[in-house]
C-alpha positions in Angstrom: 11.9 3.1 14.7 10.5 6.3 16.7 12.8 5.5 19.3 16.0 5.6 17.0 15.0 8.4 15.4 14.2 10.0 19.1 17.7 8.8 20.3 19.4 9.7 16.9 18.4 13.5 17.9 18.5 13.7 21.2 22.2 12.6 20.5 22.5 15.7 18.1 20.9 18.1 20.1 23.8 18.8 22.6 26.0 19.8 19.5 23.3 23.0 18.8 24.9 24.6 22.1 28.6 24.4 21.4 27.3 25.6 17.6 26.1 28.3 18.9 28.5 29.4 21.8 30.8 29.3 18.2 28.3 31.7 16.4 28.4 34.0 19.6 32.3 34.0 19.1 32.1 34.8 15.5 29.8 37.6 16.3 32.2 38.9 18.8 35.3 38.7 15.8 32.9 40.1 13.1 32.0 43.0 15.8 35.9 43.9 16.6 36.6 43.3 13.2 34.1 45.6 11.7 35.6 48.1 14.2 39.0 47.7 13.2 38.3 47.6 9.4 36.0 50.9 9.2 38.8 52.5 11.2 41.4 51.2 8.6 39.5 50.9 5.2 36.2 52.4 4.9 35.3 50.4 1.5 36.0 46.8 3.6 33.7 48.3 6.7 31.1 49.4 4.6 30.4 46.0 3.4 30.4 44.7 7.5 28.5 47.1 8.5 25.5 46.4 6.0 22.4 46.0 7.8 21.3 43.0 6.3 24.7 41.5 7.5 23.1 41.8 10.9 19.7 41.1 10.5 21.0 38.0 8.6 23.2 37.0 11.7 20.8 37.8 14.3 18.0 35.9 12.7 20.1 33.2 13.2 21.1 33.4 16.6 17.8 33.7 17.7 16.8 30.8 16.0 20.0 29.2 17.3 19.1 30.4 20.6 15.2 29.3 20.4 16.2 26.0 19.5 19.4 25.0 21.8 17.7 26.6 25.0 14.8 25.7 24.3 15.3 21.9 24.1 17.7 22.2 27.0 13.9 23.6 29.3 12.5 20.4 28.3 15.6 17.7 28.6 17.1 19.2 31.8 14.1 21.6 33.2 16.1 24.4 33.7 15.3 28.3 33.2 18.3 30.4 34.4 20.1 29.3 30.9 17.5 29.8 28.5 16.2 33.4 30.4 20.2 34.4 30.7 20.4 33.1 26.6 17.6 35.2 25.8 18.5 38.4 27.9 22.1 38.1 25.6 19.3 38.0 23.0 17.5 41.3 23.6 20.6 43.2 24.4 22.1 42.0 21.1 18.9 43.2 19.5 18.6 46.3 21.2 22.2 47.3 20.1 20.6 47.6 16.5 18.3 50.1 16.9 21.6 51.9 18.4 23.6 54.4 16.0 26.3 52.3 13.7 29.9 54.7 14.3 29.9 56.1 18.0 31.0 52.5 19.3 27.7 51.8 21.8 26.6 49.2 18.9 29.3 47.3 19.5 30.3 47.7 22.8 26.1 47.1 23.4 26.6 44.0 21.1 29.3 42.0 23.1 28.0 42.3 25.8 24.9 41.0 24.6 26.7 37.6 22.6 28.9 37.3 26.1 25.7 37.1 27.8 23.8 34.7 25.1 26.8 32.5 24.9 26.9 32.4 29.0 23.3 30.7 29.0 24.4 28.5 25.9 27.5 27.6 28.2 25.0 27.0 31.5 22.1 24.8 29.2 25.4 22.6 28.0 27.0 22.3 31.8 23.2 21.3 33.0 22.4 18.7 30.3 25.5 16.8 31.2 
């Protein structure tokens, strides 16, 4: 029984990567797209740029993050795609603290979720 349930999620486990390579693209649309939309409707941008709308989706990464590189240190004994995930991580979270208007938060932020979904890409290529 163990041994099904072991295979059951090790089977499942891959699937976290590409899950979150596709939250790192969202983040990348929501970024541009918050951009666009505070430059063409304030009310619209407003509501994007709330900062529980990125606490909300960071949280998530990270735990994204924690999980899917995490797993992929133990299955595949890697470190380069879990340390280049997590430095995505830090730059992502580091472009919070930054000013919301002047454009360094999102520039800051891209590069951080290109980064993070770099190491998601690398912990996907090695487990195969």
């Amino acid at each position: 029984m163990a041994a099904t349930i072991r295979h059951t999620l090790s089977s499942h486990l891959p699937r976290i990567d590409r899950y979150a390579m596709g939250l790192s693209g969202l983040c990348a649309v929501h970024c541009l797209a918050s951009a666009v939309l505070v430059a063409l409707a304030s009310t619209a941008g407003g509501m994007l740029l709330n900062p529980i709308f990125h606490e909300v989706g960071l949280t998530i990464a990270i735990v994204l993050g924690a999980v899917a590189l995490g797993r992929g240190i133990f299955e595949h004994g890697y470190m380069a795609p879990a340390v280049t995930g997590s430095f995505g991580l830090g730059i992502m979270a580091g472009a919070m603290s930054l000013p919301h208007g002047n454009g360094g938060e999102t520039f800051w932020t891209l590069i951080g979720v290109a980064i993070l979904a770099l190491g998601h890409d690398l912990n996907r290529r090695a487990a195969n």
